[in-house]
C-alpha positions as CSV (number, residue, x, y, z in Angstrom):
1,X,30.6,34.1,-48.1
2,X,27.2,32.6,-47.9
3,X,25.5,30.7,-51.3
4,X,23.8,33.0,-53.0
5,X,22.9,33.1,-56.8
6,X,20.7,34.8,-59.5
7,X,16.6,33.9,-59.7
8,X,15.8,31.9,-62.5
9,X,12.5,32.5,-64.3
10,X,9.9,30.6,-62.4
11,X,11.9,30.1,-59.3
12,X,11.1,32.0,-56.2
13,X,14.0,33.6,-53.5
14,X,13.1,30.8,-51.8
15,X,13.6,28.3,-53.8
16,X,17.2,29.9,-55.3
17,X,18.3,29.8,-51.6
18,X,17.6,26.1,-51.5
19,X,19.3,25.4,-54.9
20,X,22.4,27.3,-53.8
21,X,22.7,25.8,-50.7
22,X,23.0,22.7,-52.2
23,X,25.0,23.4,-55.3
24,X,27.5,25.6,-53.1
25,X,27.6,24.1,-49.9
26,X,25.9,20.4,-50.2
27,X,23.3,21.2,-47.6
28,X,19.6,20.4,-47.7
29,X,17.4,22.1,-45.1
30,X,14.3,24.1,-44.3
31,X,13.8,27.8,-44.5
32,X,12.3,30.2,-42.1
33,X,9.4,31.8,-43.2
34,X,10.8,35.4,-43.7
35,X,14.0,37.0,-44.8
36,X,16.6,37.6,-42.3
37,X,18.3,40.6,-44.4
38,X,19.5,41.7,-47.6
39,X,22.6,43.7,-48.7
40,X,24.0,44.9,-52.3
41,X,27.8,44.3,-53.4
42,X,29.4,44.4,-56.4
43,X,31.6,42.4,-58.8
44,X,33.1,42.3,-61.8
45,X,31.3,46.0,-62.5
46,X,27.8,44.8,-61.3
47,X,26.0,45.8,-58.7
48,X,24.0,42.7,-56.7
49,X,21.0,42.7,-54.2
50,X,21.0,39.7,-52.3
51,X,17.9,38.3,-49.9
52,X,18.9,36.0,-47.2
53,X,17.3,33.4,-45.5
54,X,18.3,31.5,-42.7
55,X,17.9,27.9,-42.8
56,X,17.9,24.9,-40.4
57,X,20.1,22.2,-41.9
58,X,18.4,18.8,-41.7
59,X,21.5,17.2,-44.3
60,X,25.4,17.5,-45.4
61,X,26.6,15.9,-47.9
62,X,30.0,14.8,-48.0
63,X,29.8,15.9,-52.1
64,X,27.8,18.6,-53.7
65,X,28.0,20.2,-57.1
66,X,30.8,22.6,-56.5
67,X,32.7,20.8,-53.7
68,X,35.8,21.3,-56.1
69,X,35.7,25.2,-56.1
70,X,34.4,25.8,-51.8
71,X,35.4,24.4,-49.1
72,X,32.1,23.9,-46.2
73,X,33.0,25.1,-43.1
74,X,31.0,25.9,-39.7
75,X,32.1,28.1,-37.5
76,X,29.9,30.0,-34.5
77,X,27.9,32.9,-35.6
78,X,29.1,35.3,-33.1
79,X,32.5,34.8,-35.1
80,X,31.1,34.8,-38.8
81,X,31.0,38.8,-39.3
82,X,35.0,38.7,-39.0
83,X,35.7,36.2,-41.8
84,X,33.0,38.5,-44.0
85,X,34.8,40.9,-46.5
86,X,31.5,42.1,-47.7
87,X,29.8,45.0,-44.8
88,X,26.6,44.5,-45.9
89,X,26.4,40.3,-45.3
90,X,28.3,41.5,-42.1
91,X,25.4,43.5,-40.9
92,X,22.9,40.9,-42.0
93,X,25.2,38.4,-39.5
94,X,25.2,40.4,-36.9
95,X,21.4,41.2,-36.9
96,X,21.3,37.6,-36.0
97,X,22.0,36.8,-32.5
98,X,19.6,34.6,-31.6
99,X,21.0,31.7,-33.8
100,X,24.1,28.9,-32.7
101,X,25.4,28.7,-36.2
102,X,25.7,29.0,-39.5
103,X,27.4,26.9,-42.7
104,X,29.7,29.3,-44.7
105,X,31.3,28.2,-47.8
């Protein structure tokens, strides 16, 4: 999966992105500009719309918020779309073939 969480009044996309990243995954980084994709799923009887963004990494940390629950691992985005149960986030990996990699947590 990628981080991904719900908007909170008076945050952007943008800005949930960021907080995600770091809560889920213990990265700090940069985003591009636009959106790379979005895709719905559902869980638990809900139905989600996610945005995604891609983001240049500038930091790792060796622990972040939910480093108890996810596990940080990077693996070469022309692999990512066959550890993805979801099809939607495997077409919005796929669409991106002009980036190295990617953090999945």
């Amino acid at each position: 999966m990628i981080p991904k969480g719900c908007i909170e009044l008076g945050q952007t996309a943008r800005e949930t992105a960021l907080q995600e990243a770091w809560e889920e995954a213990g990265l700090d980084g940069i985003l591009e500009n636009r959106r790379v994709g979005s895709y719905r799923y559902e869980k638990n009887g809900n139905l989600y719309h996610v945005t995604a963004f891609l983001m240049h990494v500038t930091a790792g940390a060796n622990a972040w918020p939910e480093d108890h629950r996810r596990q940080r691992r990077w693996i070469d985005l022309g692999s990512a779309p066959r550890f993805v149960q979801v099809p939607g986030l495997r077409r919005v990996l796929r669409s991106l073939t002009t980036h190295e990699s990617m953090a999945v947590s």
